[in-house]
PDB file of N, CA, C, O and CB in Angstrom:
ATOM      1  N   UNK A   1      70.960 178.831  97.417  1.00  0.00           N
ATOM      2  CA  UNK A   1      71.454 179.266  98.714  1.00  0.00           C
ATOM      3  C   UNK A   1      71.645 180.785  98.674  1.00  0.00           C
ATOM      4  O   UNK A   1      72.008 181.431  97.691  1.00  0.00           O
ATOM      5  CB  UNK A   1      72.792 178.536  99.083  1.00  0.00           C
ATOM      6  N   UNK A   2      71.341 181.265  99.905  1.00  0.00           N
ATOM      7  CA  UNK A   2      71.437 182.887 100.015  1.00  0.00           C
ATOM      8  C   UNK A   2      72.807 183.126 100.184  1.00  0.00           C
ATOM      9  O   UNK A   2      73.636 182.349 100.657  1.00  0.00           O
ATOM     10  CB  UNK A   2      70.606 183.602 101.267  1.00  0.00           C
ATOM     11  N   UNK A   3      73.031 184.606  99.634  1.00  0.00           N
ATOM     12  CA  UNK A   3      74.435 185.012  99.754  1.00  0.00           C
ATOM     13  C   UNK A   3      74.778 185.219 101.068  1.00  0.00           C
ATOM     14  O   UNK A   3      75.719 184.481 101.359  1.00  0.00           O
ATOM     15  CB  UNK A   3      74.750 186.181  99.022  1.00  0.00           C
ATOM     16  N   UNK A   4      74.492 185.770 101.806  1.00  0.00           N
ATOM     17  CA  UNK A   4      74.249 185.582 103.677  1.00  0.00           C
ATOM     18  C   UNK A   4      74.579 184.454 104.195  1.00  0.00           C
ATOM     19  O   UNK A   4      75.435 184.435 105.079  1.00  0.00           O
ATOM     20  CB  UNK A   4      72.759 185.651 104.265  1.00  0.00           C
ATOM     21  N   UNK A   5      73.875 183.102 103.684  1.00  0.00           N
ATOM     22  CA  UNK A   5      74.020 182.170 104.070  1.00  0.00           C
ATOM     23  C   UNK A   5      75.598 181.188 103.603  1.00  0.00           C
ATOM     24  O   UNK A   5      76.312 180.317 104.099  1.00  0.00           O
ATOM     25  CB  UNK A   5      72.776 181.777 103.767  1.00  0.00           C
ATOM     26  N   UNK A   6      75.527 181.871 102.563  1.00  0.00           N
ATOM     27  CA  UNK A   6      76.899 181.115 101.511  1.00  0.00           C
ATOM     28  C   UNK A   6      78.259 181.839 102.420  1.00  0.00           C
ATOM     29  O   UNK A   6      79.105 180.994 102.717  1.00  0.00           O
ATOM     30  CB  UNK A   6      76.901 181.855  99.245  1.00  0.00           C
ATOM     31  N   UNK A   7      78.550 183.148 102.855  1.00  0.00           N
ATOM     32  CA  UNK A   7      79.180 183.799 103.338  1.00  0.00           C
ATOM     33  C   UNK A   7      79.288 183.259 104.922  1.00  0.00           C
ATOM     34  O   UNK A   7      80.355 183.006 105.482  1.00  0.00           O
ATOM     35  CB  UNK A   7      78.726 185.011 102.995  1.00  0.00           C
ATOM     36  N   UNK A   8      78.367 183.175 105.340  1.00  0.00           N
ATOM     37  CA  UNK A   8      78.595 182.545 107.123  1.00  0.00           C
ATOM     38  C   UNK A   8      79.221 181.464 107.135  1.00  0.00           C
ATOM     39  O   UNK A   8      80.114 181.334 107.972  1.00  0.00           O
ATOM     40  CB  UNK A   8      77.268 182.124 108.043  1.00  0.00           C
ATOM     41  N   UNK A   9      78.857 180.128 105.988  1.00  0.00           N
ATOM     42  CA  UNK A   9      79.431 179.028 105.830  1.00  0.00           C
ATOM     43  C   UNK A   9      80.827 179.220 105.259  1.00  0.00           C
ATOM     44  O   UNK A   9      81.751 178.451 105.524  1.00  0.00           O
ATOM     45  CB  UNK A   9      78.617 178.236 105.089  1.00  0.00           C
ATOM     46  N   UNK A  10      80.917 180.045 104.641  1.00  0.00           N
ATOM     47  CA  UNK A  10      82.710 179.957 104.389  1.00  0.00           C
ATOM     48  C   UNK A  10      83.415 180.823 105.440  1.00  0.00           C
ATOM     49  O   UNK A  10      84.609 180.538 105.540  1.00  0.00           O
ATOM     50  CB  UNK A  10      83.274 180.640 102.736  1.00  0.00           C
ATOM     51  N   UNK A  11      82.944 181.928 106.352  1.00  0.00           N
ATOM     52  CA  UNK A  11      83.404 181.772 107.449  1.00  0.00           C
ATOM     53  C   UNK A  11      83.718 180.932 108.535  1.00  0.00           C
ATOM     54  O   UNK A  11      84.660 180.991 109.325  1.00  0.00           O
ATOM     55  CB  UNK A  11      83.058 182.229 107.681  1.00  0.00           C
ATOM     56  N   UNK A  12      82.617 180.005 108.434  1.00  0.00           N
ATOM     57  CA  UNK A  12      83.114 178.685 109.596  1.00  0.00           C
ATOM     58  C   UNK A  12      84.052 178.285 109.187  1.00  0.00           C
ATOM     59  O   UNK A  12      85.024 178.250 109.943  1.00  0.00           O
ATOM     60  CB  UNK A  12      82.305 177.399 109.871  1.00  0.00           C
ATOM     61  N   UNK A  13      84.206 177.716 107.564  1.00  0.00           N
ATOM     62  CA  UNK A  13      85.006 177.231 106.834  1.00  0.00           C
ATOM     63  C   UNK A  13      86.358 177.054 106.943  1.00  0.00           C
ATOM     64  O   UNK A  13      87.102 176.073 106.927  1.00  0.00           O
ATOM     65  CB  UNK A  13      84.836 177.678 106.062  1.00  0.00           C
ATOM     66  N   UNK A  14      86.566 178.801 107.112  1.00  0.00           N
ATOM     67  CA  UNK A  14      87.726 179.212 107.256  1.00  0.00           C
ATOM     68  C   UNK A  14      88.328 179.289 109.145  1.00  0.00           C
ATOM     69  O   UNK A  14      89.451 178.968 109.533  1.00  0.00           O
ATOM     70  CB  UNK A  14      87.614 180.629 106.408  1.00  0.00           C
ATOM     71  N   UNK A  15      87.504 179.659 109.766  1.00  0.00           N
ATOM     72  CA  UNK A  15      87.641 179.256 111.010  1.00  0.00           C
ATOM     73  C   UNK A  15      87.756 178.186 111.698  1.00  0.00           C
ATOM     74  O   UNK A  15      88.125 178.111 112.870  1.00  0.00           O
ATOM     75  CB  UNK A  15      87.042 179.578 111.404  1.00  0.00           C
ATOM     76  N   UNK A  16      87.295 176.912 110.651  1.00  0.00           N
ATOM     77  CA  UNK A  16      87.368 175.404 111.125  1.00  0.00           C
ATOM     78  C   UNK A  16      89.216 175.404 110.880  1.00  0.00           C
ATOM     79  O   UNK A  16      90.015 174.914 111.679  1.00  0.00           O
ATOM     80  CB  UNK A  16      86.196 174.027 109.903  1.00  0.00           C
ATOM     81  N   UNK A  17      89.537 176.030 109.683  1.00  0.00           N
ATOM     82  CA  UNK A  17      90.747 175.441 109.226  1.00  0.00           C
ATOM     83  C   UNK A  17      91.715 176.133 110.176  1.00  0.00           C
ATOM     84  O   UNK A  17      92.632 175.488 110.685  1.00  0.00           O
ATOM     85  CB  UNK A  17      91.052 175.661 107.633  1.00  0.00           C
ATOM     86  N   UNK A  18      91.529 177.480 110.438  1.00  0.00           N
ATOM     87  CA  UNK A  18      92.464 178.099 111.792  1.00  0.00           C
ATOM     88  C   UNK A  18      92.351 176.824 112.672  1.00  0.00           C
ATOM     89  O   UNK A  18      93.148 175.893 112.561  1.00  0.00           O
ATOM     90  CB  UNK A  18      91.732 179.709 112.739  1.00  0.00           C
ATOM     91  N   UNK A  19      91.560 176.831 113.345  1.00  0.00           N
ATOM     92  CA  UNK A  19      91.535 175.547 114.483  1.00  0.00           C
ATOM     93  C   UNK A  19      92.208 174.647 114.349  1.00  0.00           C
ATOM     94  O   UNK A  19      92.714 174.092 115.324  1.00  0.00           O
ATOM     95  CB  UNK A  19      90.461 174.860 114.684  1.00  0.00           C
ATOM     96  N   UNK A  20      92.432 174.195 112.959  1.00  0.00           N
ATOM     97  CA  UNK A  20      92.795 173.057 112.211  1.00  0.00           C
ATOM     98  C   UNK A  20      94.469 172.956 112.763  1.00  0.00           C
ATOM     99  O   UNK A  20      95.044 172.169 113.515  1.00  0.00           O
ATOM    100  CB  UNK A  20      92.505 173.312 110.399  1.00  0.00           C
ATOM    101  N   UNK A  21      94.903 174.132 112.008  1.00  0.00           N
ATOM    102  CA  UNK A  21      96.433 174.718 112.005  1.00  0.00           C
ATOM    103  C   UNK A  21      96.876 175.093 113.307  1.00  0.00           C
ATOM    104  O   UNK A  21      97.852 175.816 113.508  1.00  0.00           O
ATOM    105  CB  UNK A  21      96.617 176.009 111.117  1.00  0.00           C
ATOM    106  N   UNK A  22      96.218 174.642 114.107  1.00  0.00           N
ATOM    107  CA  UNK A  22      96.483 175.610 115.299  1.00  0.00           C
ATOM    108  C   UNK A  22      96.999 174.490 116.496  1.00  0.00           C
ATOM    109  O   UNK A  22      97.286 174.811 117.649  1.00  0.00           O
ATOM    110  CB  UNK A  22      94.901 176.593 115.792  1.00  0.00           C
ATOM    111  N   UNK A  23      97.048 172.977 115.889  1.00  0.00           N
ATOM    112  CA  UNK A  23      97.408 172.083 116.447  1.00  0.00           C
ATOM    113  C   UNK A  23      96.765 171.655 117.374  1.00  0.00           C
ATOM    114  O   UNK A  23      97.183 170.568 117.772  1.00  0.00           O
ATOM    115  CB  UNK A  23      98.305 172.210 116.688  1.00  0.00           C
ATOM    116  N   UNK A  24      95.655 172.164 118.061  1.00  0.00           N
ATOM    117  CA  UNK A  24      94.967 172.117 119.468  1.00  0.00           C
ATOM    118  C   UNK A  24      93.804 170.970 118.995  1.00  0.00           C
ATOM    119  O   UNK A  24      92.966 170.816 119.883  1.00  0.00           O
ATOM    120  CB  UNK A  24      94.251 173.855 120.096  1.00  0.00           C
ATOM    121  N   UNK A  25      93.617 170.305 118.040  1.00  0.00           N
ATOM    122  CA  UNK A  25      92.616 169.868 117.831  1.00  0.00           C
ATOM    123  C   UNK A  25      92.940 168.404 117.295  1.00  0.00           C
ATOM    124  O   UNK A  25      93.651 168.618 116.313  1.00  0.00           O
ATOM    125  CB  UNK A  25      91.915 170.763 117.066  1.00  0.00           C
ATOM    126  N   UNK A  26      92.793 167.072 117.426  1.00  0.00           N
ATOM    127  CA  UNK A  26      92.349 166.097 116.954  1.00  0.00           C
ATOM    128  C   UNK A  26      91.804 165.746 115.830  1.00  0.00           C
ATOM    129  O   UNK A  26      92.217 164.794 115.168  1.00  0.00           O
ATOM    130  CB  UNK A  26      91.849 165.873 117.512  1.00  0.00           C
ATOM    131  N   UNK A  27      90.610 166.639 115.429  1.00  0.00           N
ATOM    132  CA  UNK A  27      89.726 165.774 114.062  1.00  0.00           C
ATOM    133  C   UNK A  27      88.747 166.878 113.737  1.00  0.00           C
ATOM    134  O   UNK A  27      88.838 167.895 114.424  1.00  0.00           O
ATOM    135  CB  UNK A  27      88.710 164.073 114.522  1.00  0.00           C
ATOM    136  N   UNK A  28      87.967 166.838 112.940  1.00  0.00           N
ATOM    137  CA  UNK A  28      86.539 167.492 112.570  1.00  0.00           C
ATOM    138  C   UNK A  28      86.100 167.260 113.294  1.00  0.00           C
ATOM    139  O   UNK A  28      85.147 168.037 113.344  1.00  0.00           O
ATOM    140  CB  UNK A  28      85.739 167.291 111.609  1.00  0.00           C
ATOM    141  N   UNK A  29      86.058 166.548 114.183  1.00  0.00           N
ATOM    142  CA  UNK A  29      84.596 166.402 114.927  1.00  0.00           C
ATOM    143  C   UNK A  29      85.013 167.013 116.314  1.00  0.00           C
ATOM    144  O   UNK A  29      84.154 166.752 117.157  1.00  0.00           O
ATOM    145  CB  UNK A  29      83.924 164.627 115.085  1.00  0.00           C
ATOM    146  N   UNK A  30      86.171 167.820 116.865  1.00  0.00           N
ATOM    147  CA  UNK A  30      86.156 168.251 117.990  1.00  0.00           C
ATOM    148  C   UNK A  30      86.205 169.949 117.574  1.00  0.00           C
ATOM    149  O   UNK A  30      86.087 170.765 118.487  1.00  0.00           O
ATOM    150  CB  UNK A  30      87.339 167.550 118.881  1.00  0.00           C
ATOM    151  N   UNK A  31      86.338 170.295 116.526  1.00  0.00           N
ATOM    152  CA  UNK A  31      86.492 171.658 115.775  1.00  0.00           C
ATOM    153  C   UNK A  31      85.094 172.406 115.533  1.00  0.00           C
ATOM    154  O   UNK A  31      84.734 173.580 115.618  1.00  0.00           O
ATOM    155  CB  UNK A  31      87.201 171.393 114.303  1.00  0.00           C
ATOM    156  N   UNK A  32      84.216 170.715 115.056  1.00  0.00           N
ATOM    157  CA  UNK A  32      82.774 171.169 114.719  1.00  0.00           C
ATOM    158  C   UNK A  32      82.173 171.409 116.392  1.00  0.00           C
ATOM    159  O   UNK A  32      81.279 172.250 116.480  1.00  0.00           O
ATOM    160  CB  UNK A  32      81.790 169.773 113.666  1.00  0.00           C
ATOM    161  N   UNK A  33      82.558 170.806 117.542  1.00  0.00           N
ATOM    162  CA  UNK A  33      81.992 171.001 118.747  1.00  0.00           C
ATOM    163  C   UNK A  33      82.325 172.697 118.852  1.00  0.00           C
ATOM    164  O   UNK A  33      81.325 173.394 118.682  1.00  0.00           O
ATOM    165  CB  UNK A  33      82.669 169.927 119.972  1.00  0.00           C
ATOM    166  N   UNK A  34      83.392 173.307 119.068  1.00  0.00           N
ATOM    167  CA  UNK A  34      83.806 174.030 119.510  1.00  0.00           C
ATOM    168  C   UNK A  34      83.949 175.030 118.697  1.00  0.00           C
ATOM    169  O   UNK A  34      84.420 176.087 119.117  1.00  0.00           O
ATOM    170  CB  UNK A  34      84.565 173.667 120.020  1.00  0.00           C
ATOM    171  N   UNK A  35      83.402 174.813 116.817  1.00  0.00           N
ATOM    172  CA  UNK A  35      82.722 175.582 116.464  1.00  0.00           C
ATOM    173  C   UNK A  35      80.988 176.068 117.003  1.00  0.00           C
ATOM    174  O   UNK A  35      80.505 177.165 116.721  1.00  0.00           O
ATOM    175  CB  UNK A  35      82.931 175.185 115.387  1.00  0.00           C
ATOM    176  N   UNK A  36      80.449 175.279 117.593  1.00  0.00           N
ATOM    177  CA  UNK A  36      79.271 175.138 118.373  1.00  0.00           C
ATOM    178  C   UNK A  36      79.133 175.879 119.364  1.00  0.00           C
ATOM    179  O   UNK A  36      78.310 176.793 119.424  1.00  0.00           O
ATOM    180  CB  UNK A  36      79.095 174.040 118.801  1.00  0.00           C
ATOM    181  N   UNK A  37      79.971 175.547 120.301  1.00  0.00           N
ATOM    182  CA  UNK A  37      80.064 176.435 121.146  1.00  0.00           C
ATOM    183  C   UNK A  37      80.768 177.879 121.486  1.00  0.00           C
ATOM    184  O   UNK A  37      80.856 178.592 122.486  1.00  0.00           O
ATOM    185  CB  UNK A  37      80.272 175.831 121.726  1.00  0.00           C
ATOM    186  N   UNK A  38      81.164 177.926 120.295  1.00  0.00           N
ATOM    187  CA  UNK A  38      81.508 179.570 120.325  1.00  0.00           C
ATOM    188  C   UNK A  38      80.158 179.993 118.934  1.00  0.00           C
ATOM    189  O   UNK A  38      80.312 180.835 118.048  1.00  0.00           O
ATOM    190  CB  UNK A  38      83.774 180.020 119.717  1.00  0.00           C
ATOM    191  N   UNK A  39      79.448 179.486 119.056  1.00  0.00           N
ATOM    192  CA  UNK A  39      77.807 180.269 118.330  1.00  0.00           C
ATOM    193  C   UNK A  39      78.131 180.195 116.736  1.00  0.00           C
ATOM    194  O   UNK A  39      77.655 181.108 116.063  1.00  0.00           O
ATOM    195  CB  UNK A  39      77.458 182.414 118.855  1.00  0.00           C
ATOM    196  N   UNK A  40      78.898 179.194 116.065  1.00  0.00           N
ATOM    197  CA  UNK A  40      78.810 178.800 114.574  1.00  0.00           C
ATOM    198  C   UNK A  40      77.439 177.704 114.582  1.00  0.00           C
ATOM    199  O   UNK A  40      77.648 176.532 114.271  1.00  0.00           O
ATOM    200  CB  UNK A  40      80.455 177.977 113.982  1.00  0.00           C
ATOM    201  N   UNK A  41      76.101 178.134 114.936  1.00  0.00           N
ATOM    202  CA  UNK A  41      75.224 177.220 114.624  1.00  0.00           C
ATOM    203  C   UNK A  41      75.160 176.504 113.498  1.00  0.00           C
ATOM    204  O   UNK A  41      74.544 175.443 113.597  1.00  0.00           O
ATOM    205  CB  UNK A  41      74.292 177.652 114.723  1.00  0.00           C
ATOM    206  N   UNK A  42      75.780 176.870 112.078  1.00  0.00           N
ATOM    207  CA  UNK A  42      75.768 176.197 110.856  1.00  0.00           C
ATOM    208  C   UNK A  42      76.842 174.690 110.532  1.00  0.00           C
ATOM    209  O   UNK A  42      76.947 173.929 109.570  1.00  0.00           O
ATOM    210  CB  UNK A  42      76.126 177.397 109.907  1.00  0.00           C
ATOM    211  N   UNK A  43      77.476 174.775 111.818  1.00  0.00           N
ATOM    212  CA  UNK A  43      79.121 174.150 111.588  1.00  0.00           C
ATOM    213  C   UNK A  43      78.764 172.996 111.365  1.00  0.00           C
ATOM    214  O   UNK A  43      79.474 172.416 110.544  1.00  0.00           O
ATOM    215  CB  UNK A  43      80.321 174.158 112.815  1.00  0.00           C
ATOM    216  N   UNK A  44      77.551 172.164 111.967  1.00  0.00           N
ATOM    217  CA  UNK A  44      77.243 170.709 111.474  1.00  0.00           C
ATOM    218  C   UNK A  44      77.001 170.906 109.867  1.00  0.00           C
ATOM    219  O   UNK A  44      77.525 170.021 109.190  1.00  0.00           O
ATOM    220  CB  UNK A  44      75.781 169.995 112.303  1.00  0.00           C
ATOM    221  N   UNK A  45      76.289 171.925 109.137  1.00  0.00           N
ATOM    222  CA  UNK A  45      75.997 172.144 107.715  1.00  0.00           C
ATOM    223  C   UNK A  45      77.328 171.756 107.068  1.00  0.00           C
ATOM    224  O   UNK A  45      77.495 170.832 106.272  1.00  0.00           O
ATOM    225  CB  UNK A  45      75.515 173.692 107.360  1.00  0.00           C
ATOM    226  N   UNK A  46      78.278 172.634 107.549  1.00  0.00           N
ATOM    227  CA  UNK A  46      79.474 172.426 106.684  1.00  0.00           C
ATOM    228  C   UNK A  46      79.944 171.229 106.962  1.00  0.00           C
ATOM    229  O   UNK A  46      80.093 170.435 106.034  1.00  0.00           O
ATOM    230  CB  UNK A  46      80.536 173.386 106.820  1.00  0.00           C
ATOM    231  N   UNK A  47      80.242 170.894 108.167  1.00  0.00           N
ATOM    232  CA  UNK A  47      80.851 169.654 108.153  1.00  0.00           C
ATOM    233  C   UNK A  47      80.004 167.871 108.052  1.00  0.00           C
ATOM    234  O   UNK A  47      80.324 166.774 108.511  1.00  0.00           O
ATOM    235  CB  UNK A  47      81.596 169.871 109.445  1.00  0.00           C
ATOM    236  N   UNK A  48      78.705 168.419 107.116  1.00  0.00           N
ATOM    237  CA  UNK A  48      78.307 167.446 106.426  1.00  0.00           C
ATOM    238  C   UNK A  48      78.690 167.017 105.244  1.00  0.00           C
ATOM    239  O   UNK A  48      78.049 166.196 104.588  1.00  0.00           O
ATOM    240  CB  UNK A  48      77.377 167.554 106.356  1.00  0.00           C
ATOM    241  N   UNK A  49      79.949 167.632 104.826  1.00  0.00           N
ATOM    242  CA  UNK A  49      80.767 167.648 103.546  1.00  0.00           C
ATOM    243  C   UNK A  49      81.757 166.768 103.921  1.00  0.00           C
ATOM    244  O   UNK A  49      82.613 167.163 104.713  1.00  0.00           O
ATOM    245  CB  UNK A  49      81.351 169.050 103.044  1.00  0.00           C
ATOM    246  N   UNK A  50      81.792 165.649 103.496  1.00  0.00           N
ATOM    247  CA  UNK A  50      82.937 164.569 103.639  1.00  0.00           C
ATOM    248  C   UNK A  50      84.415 165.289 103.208  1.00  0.00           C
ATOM    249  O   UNK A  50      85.402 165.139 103.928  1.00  0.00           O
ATOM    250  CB  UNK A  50      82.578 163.155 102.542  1.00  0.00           C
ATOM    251  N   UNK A  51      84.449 165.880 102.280  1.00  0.00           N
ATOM    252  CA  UNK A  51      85.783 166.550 101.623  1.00  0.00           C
ATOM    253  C   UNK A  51      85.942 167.531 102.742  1.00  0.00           C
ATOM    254  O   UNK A  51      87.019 167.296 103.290  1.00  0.00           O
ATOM    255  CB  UNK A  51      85.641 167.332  99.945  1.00  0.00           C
ATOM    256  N   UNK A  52      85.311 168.546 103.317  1.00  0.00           N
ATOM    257  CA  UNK A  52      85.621 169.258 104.619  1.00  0.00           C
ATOM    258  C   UNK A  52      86.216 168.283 105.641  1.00  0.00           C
ATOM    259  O   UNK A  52      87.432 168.409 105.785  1.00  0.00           O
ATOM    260  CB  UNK A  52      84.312 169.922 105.229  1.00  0.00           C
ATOM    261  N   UNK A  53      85.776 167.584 106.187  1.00  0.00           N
ATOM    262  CA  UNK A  53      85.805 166.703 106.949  1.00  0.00           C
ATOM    263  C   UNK A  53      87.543 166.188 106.770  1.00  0.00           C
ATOM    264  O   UNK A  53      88.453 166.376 107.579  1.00  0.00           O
ATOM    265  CB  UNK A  53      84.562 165.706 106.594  1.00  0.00           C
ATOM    266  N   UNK A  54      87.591 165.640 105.711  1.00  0.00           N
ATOM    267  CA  UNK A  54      89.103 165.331 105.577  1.00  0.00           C
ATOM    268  C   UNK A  54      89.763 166.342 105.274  1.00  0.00           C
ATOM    269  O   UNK A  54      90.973 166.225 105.473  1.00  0.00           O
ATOM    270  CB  UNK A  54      89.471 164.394 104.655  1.00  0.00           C
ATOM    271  N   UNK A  55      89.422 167.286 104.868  1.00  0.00           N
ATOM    272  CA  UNK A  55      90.700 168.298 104.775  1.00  0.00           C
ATOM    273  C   UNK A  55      91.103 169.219 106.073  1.00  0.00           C
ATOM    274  O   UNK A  55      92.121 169.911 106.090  1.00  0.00           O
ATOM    275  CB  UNK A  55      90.393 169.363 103.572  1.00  0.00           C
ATOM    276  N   UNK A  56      90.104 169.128 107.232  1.00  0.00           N
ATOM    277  CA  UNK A  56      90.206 169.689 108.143  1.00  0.00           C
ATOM    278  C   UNK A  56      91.126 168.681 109.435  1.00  0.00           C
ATOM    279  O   UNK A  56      91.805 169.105 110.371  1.00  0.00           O
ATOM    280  CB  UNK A  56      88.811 170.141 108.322  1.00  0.00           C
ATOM    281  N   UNK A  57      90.803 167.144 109.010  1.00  0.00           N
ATOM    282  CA  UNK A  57      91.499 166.231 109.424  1.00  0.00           C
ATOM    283  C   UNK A  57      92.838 166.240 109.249  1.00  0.00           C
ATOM    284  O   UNK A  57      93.673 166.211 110.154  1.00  0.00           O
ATOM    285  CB  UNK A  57      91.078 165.313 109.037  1.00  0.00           C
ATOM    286  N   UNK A  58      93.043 166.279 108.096  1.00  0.00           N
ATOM    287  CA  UNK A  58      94.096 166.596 107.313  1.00  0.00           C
ATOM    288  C   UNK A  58      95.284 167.836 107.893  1.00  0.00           C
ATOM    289  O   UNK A  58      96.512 167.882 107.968  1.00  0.00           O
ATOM    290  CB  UNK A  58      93.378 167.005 106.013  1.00  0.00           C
ATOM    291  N   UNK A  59      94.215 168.706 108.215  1.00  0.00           N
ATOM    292  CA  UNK A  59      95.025 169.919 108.490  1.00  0.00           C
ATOM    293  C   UNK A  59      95.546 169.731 110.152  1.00  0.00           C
ATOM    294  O   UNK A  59      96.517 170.111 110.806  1.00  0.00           O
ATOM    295  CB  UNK A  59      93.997 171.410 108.205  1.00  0.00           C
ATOM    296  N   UNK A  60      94.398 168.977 110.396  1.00  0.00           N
ATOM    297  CA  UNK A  60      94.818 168.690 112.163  1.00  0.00           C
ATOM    298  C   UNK A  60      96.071 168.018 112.234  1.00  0.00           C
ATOM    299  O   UNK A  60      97.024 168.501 112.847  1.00  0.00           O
ATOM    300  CB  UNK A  60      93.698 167.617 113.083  1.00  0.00           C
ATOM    301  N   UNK A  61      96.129 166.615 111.467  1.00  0.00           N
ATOM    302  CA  UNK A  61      97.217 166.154 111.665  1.00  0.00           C
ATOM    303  C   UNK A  61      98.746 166.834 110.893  1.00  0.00           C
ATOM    304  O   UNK A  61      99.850 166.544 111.355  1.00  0.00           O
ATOM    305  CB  UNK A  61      96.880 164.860 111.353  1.00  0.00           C
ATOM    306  N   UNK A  62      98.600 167.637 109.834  1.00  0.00           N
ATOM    307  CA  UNK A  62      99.632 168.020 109.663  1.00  0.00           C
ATOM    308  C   UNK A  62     100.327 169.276 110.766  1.00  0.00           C
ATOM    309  O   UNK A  62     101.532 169.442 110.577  1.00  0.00           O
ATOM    310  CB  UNK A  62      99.470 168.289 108.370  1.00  0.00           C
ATOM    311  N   UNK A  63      99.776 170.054 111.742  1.00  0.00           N
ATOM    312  CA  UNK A  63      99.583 170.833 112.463  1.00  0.00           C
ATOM    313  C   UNK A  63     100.069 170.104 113.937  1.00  0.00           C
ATOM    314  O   UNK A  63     100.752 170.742 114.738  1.00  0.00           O
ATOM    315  CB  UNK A  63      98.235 171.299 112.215  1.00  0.00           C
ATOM    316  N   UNK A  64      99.582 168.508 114.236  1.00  0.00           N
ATOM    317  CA  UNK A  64     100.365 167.701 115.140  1.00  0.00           C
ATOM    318  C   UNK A  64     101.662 167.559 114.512  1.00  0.00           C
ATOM    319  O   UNK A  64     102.694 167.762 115.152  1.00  0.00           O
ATOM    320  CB  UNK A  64      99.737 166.349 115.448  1.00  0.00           C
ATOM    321  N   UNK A  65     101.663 167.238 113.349  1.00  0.00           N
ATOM    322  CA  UNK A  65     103.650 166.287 113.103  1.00  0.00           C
ATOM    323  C   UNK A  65     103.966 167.685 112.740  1.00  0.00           C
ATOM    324  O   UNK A  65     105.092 167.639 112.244  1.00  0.00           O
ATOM    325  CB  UNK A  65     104.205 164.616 111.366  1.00  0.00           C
ATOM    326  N   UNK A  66     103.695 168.461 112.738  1.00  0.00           N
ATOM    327  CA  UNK A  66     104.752 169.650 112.416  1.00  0.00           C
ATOM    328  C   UNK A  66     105.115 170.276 114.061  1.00  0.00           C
ATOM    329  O   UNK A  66     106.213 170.702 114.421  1.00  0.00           O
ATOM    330  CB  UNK A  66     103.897 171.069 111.211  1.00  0.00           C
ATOM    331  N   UNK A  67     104.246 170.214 114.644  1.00  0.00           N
ATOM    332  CA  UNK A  67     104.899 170.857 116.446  1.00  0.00           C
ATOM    333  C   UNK A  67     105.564 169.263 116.643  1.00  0.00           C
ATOM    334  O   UNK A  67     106.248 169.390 117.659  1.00  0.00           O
ATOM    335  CB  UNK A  67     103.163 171.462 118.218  1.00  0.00           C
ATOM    336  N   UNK A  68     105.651 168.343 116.342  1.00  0.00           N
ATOM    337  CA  UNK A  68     106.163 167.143 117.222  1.00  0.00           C
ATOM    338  C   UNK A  68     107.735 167.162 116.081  1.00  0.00           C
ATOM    339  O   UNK A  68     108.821 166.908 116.601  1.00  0.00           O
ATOM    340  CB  UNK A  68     104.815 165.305 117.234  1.00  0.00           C
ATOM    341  N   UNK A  69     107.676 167.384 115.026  1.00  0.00           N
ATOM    342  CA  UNK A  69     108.871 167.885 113.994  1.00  0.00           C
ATOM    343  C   UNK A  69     109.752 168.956 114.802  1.00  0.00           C
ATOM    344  O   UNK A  69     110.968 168.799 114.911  1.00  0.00           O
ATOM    345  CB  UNK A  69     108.195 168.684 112.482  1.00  0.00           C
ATOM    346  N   UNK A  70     109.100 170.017 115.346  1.00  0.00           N
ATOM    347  CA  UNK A  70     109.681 171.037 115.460  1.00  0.00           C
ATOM    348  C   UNK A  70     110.353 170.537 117.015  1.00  0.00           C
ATOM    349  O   UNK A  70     111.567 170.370 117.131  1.00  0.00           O
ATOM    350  CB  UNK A  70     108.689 172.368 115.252  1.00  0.00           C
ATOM    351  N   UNK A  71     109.677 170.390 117.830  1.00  0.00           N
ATOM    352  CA  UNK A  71     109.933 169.658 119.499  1.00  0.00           C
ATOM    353  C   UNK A  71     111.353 168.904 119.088  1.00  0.00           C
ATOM    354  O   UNK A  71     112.331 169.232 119.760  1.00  0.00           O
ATOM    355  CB  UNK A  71     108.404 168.208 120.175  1.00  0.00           C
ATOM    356  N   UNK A  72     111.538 167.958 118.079  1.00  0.00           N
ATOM    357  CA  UNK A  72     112.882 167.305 118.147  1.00  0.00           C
ATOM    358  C   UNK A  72     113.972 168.181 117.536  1.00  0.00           C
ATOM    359  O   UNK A  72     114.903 168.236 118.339  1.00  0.00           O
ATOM    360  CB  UNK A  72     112.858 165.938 117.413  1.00  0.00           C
ATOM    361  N   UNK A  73     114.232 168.901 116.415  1.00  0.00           N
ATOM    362  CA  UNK A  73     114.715 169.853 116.345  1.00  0.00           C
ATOM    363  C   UNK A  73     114.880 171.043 117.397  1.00  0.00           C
ATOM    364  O   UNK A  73     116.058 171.397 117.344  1.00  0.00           O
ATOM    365  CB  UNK A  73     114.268 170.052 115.492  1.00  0.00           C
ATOM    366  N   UNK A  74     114.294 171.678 118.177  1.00  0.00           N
ATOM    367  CA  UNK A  74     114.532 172.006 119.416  1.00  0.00           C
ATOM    368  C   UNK A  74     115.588 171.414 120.121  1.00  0.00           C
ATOM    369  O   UNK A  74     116.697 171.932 120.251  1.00  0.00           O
ATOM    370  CB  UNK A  74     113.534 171.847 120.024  1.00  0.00           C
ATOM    371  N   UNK A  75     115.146 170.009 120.710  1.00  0.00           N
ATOM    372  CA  UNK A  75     115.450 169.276 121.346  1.00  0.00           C
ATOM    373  C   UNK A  75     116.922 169.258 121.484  1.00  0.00           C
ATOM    374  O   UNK A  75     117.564 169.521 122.500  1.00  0.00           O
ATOM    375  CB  UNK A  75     114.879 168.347 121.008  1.00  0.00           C
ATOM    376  N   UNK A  76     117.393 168.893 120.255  1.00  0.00           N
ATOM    377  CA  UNK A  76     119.159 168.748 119.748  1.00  0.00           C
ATOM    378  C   UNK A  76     120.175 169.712 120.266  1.00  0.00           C
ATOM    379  O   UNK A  76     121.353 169.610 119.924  1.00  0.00           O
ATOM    380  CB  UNK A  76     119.371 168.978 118.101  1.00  0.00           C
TER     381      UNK A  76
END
């Protein structure tokens, strides 16, 4: 793999996982859309990696129970 190419993919990488953290997202598979449509043409590449896939899952849902954590604390 080209260094060009190795470098764009860990930019998505890292931009999947912002998305991730950012609570706005559901799963890999709505992160990889909307990596798409903001012009990450590679984002299906990366997220043909099962371990991406769950760790970005992963990150989604910890990113939901932490604003729904924080909402009841508020709340009180």
């Amino acid at each position: 793999m080209k260094a060009g190419l190795r470098q764009r993919l860990a930019r998505i990488e890292t931009e999947a996982r912002t998305l991730a953290r950012s609570g706005n997202f559901g799963g890999f598979a709505s992160i990889e859309r909307a990596l798409l449509t903001r012009g990450y043409e590679e984002a299906p590449r990366v997220f043909a990696n099962r371990w991406t896939q769950s760790e970005v899952d992963r990150l989604c849902l910890q990113a939901k129970l932490g604003a729904v954590q924080s909402a009841r604390t508020t709340a009180r």
